[in-house]
N, CA, C and O atoms as a GROMACS GRO file, in nm:
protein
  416
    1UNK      N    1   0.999  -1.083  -1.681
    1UNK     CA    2   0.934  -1.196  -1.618
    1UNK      C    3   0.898  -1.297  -1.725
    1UNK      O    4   0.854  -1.263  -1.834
    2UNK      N    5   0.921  -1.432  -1.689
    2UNK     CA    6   0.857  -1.525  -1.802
    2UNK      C    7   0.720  -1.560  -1.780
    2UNK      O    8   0.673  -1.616  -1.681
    3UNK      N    9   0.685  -1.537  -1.840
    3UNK     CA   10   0.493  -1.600  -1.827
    3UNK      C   11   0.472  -1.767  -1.884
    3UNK      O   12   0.402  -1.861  -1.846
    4UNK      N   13   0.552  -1.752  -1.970
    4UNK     CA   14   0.512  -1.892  -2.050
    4UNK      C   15   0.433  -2.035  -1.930
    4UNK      O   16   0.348  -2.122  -1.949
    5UNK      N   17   0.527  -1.990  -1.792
    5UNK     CA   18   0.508  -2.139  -1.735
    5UNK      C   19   0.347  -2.046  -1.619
    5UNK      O   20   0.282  -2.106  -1.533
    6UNK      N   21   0.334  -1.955  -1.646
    6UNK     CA   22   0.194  -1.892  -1.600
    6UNK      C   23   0.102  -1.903  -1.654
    6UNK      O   24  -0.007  -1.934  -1.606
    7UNK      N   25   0.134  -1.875  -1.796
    7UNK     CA   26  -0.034  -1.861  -1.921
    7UNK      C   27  -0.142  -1.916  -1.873
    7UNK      O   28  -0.244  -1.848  -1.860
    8UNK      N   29  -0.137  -2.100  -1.824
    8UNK     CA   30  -0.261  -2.152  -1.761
    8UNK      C   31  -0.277  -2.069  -1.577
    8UNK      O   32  -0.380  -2.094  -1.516
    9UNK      N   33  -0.222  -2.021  -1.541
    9UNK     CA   34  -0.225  -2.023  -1.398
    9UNK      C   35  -0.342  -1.927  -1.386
    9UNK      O   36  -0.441  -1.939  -1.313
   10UNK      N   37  -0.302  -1.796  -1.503
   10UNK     CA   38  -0.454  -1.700  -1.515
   10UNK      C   39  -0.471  -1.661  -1.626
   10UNK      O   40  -0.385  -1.635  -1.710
   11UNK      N   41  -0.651  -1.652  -1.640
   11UNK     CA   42  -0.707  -1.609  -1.719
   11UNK      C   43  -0.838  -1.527  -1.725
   11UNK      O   44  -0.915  -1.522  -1.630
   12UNK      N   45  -0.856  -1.471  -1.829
   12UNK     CA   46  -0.904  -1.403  -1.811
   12UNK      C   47  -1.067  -1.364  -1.831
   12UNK      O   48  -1.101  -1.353  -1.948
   13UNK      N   49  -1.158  -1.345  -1.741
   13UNK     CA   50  -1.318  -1.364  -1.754
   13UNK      C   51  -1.380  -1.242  -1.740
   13UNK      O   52  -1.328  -1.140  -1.693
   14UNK      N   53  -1.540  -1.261  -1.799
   14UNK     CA   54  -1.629  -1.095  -1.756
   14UNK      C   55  -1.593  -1.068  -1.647
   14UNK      O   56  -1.580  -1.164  -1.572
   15UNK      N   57  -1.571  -0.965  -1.605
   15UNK     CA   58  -1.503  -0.876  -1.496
   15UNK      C   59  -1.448  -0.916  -1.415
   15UNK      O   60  -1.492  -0.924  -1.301
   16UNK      N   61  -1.337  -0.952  -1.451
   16UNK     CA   62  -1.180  -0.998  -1.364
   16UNK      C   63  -1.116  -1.099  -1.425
   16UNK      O   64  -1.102  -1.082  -1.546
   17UNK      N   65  -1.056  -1.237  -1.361
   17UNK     CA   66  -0.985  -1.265  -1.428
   17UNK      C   67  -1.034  -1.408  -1.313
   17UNK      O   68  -1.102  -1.414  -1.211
   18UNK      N   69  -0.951  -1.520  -1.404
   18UNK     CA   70  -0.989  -1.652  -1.306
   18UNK      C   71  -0.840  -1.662  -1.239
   18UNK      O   72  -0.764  -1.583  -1.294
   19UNK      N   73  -0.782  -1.734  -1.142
   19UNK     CA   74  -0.668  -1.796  -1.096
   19UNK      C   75  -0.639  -1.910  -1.015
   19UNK      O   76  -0.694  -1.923  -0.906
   20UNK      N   77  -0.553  -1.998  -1.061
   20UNK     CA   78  -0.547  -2.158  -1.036
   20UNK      C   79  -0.436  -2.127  -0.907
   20UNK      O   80  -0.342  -2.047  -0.909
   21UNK      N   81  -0.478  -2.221  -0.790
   21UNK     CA   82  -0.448  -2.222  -0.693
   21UNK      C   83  -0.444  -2.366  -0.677
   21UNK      O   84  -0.504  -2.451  -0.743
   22UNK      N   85  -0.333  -2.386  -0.543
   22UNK     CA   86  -0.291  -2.525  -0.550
   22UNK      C   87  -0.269  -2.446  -0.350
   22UNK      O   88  -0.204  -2.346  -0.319
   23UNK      N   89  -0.351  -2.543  -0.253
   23UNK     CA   90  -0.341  -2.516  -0.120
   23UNK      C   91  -0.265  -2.611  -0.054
   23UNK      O   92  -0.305  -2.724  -0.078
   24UNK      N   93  -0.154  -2.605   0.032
   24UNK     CA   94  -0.083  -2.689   0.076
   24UNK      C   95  -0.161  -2.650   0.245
   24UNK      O   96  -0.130  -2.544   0.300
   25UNK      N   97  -0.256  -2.744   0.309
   25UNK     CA   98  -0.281  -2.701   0.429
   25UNK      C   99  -0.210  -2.765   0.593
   25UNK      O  100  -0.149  -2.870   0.579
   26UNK      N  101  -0.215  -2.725   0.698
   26UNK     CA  102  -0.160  -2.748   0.831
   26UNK      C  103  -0.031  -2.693   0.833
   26UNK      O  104   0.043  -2.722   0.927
   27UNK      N  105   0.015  -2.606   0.730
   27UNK     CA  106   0.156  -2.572   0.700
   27UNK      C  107   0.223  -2.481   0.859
   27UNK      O  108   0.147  -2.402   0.914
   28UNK      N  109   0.339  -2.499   0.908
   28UNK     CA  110   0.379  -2.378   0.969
   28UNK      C  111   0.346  -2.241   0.969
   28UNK      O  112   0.328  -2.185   1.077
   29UNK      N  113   0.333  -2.173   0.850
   29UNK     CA  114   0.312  -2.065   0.841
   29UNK      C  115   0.256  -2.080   0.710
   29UNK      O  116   0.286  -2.160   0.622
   30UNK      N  117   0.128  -1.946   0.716
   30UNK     CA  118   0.075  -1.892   0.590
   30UNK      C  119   0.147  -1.834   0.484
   30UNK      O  120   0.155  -1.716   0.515
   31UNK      N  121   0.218  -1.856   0.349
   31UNK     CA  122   0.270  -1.781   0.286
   31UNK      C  123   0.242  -1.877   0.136
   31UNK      O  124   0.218  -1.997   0.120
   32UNK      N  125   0.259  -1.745   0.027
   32UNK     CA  126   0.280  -1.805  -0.130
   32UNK      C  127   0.433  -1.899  -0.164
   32UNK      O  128   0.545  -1.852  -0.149
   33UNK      N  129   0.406  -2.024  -0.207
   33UNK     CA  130   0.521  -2.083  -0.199
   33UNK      C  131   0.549  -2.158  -0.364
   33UNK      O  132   0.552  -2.274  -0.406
   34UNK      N  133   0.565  -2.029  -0.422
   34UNK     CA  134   0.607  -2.074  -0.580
   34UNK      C  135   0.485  -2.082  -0.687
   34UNK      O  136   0.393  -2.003  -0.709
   35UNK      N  137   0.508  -2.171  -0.729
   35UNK     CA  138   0.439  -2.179  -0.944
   35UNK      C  139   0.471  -2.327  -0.884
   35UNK      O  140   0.577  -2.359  -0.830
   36UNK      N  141   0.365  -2.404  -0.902
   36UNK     CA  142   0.401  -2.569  -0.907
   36UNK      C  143   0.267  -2.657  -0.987
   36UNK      O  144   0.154  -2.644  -0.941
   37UNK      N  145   0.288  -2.729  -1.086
   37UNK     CA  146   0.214  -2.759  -1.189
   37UNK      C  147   0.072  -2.678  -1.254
   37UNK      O  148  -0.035  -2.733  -1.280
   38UNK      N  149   0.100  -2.556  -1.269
   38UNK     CA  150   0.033  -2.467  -1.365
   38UNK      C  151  -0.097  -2.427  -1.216
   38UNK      O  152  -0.219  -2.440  -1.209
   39UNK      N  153   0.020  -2.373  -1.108
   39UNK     CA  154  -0.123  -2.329  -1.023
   39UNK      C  155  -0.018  -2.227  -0.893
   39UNK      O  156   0.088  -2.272  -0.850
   40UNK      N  157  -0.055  -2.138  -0.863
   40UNK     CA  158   0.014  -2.061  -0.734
   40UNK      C  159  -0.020  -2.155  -0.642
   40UNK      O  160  -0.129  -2.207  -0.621
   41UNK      N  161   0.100  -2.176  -0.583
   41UNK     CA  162   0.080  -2.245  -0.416
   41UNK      C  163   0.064  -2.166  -0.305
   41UNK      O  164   0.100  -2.049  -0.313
   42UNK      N  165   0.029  -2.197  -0.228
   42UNK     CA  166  -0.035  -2.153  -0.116
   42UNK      C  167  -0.039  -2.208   0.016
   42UNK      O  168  -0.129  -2.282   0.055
   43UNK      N  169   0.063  -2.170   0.087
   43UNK     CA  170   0.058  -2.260   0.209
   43UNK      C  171   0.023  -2.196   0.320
   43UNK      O  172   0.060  -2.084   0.354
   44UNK      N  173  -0.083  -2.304   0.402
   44UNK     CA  174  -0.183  -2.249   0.473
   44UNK      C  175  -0.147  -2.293   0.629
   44UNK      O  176  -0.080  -2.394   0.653
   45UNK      N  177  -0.190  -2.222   0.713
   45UNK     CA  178  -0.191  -2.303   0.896
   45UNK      C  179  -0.338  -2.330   0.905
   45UNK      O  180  -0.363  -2.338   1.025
   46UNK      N  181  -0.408  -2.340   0.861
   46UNK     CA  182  -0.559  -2.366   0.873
   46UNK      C  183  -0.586  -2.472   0.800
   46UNK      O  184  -0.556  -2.491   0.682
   47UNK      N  185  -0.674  -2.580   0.914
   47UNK     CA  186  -0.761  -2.697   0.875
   47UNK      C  187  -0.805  -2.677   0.725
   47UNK      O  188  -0.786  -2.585   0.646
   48UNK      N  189  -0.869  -2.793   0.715
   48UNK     CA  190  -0.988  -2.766   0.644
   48UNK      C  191  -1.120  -2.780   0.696
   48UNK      O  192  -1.169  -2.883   0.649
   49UNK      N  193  -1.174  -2.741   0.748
   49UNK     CA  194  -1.249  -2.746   0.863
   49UNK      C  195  -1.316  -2.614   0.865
   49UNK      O  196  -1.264  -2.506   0.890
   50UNK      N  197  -1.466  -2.645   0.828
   50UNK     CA  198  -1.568  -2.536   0.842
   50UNK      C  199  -1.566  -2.394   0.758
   50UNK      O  200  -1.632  -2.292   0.779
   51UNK      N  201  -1.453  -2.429   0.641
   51UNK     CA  202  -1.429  -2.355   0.558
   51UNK      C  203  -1.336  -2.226   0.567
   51UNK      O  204  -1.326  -2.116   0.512
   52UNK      N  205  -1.269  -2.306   0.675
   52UNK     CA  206  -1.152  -2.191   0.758
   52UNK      C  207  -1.023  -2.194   0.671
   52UNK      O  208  -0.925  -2.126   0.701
   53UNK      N  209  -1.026  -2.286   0.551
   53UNK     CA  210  -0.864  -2.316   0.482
   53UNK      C  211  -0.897  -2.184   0.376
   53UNK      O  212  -0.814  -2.095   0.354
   54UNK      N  213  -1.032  -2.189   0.318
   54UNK     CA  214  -1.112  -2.160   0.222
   54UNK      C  215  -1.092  -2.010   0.227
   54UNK      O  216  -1.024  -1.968   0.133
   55UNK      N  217  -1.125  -1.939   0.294
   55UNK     CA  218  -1.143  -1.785   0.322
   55UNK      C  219  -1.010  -1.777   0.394
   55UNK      O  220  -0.972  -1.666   0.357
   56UNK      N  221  -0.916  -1.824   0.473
   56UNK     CA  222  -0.770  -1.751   0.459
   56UNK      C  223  -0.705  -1.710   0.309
   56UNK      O  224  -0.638  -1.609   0.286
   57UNK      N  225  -0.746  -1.825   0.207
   57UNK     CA  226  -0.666  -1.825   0.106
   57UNK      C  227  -0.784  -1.694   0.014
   57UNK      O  228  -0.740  -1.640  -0.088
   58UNK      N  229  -0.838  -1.680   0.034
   58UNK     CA  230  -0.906  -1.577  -0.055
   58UNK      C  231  -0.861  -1.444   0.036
   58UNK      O  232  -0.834  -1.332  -0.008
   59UNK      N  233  -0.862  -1.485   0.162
   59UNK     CA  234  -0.833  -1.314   0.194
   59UNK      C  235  -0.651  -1.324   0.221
   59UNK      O  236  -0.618  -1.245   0.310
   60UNK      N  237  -0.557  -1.388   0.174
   60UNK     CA  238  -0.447  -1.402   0.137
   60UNK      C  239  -0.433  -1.338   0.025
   60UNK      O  240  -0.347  -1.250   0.038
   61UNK      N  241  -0.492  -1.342  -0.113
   61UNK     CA  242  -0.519  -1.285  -0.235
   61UNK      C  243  -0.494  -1.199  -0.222
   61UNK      O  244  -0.392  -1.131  -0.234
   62UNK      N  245  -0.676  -1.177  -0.167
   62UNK     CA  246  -0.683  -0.964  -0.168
   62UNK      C  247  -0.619  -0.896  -0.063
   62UNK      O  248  -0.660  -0.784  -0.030
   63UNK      N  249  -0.542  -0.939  -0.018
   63UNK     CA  250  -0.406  -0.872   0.070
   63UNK      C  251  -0.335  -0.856  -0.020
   63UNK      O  252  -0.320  -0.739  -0.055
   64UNK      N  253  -0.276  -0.939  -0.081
   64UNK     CA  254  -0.119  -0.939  -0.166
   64UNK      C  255  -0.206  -0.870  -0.283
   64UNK      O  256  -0.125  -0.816  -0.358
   65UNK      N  257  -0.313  -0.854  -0.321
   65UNK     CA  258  -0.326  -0.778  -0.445
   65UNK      C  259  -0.397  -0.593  -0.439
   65UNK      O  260  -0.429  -0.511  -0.525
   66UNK      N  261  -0.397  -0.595  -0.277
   66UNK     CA  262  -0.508  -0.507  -0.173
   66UNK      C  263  -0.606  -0.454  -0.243
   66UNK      O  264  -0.610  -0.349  -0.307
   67UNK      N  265  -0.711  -0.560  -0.220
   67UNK     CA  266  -0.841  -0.566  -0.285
   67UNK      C  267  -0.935  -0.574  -0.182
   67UNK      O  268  -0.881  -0.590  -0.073
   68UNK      N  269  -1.079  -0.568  -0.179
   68UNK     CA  270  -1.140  -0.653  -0.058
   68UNK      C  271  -1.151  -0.782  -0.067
   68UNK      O  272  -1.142  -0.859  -0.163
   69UNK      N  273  -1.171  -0.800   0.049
   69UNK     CA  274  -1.145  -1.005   0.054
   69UNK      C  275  -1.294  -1.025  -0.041
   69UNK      O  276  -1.295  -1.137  -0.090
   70UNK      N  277  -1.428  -0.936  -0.080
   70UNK     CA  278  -1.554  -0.990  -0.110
   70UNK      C  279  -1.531  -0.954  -0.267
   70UNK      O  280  -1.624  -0.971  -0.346
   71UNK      N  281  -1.399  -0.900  -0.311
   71UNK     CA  282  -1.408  -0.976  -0.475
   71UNK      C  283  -1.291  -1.096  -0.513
   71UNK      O  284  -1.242  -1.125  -0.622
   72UNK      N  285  -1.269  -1.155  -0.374
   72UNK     CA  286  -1.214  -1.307  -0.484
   72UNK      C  287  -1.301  -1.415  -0.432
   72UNK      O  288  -1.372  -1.389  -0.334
   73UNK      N  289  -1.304  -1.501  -0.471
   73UNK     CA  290  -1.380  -1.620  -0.478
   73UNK      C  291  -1.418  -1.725  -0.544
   73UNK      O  292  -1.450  -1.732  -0.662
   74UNK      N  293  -1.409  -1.855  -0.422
   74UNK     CA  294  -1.366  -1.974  -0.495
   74UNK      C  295  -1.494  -2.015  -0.607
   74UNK      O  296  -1.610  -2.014  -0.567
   75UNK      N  297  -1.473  -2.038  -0.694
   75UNK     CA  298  -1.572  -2.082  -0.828
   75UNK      C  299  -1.580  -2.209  -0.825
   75UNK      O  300  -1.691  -2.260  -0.840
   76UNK      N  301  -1.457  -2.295  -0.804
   76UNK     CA  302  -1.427  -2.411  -0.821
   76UNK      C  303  -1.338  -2.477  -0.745
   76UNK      O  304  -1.238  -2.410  -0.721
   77UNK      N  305  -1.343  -2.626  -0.681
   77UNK     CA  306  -1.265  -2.667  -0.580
   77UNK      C  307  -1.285  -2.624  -0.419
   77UNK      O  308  -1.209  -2.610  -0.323
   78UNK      N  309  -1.445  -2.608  -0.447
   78UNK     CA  310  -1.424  -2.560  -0.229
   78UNK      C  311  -1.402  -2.656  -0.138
   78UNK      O  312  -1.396  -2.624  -0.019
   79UNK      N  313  -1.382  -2.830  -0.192
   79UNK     CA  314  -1.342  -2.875  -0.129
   79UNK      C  315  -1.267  -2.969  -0.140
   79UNK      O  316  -1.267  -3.067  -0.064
   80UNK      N  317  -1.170  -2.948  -0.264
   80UNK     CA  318  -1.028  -2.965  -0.263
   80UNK      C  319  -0.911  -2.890  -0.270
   80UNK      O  320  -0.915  -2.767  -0.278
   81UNK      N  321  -0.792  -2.962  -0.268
   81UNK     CA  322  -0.642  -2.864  -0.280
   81UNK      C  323  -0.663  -2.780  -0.368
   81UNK      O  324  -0.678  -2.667  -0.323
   82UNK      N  325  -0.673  -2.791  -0.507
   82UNK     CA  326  -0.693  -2.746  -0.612
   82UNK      C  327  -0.834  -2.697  -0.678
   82UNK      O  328  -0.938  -2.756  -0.708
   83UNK      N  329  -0.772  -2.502  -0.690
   83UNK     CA  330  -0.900  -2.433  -0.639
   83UNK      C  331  -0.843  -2.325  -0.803
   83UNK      O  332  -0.735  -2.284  -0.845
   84UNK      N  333  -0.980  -2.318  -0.848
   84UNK     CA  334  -1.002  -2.215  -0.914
   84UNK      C  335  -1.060  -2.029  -0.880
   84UNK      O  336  -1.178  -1.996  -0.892
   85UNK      N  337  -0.977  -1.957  -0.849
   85UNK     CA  338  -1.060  -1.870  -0.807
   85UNK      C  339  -1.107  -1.727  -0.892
   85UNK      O  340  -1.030  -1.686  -0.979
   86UNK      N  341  -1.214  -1.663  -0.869
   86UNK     CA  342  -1.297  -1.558  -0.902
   86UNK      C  343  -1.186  -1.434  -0.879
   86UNK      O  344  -1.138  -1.434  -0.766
   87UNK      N  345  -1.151  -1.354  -0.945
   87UNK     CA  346  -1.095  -1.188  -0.872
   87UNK      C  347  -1.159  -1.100  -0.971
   87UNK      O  348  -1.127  -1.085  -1.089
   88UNK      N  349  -1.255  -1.042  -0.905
   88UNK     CA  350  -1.309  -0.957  -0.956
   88UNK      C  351  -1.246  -0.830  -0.939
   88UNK      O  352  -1.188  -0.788  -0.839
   89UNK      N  353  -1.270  -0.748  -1.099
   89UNK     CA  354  -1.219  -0.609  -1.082
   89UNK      C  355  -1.084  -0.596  -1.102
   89UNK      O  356  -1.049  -0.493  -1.045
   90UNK      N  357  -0.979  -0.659  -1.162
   90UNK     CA  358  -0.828  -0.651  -1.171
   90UNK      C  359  -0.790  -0.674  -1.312
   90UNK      O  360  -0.862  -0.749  -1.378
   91UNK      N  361  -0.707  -0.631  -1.354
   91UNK     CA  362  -0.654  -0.768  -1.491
   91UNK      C  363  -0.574  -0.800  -1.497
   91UNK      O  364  -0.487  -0.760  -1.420
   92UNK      N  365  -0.546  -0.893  -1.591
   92UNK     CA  366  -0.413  -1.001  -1.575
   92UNK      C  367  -0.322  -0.947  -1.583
   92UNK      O  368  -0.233  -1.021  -1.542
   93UNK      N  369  -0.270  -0.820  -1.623
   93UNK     CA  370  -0.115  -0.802  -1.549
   93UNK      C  371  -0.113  -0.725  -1.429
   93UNK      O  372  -0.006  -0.670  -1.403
   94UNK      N  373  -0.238  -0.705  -1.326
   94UNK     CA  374  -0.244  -0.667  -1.199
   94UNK      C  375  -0.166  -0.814  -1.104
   94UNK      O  376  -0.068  -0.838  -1.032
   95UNK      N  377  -0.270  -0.871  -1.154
   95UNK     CA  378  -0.251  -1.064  -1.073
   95UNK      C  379  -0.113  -1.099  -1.117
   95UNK      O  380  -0.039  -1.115  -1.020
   96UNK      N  381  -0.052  -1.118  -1.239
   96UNK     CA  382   0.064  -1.140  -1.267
   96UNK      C  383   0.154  -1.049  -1.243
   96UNK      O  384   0.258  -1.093  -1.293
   97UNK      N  385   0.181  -0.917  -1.180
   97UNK     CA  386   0.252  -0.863  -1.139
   97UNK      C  387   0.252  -0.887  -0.982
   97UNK      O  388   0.342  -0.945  -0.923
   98UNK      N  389   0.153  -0.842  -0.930
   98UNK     CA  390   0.157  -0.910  -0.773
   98UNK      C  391   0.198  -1.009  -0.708
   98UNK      O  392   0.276  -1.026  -0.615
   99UNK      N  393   0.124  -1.083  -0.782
   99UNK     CA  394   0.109  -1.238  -0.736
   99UNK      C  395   0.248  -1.337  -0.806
   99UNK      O  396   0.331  -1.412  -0.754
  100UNK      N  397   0.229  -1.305  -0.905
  100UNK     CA  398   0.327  -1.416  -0.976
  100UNK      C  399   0.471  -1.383  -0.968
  100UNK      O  400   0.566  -1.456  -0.942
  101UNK      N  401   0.466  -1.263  -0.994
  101UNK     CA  402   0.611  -1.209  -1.069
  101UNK      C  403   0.749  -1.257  -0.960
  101UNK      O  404   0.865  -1.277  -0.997
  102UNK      N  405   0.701  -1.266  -0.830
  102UNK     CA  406   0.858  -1.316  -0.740
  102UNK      C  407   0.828  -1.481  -0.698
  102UNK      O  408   0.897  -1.544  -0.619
  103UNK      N  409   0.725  -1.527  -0.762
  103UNK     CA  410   0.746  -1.681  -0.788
  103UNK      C  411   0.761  -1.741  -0.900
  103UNK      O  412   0.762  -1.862  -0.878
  104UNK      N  413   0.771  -1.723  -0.986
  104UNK     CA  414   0.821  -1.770  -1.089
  104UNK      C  415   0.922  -1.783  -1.117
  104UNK      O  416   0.950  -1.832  -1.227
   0.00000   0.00000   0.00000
């Protein structure tokens, strides 16, 4: 796997790791859609509206990483596209194997 175009996407903090997220919302369907300027994409069927875009994409995470949805969380960006998030309890080659490794 190449990491090089990942290095910023995650890193790593006291207990867990951070990860840059980029939300594409009203999409057709919910799914991970690539590596696109140093952030996992994320395309959502949910508004943004009442914080319903917000908690699909965190419990999107801890699905694809099967975690509970109450250790990821947004740190940064709750109310834009571009979201920094919390995963507690994993390390970076948990997230980069899961998450990254068939988008890149």
């Amino acid at each position: 796997m190449n990491t090089s175009g990942s290095d910023k996407i995650v890193r790593i903090i006291d207990g867990g790791v951070e990860l840059a997220v980029a939300v594409v919302l009203r999409s057709s369907r919910c799914e991970f859609s690539g590596v696109h300027n140093n952030a996992l994409r994320i395309k959502l069927t949910s508004p943004p509206v009442e914080n319903e875009a917000n908690l699909k994409c965190c419990t999107m995470i801890a699905q694809k990483l099967g975690i509970a949805r109450g250790r990821v969380s947004i740190i940064r960006g709750n109310t834009t596209r571009k979201k920094i998030l919390k995963i507690e309890g994993v390390s970076e080659r948990e997230v980069r194997e899961k998450l990254l490794q068939d988008e890149l």
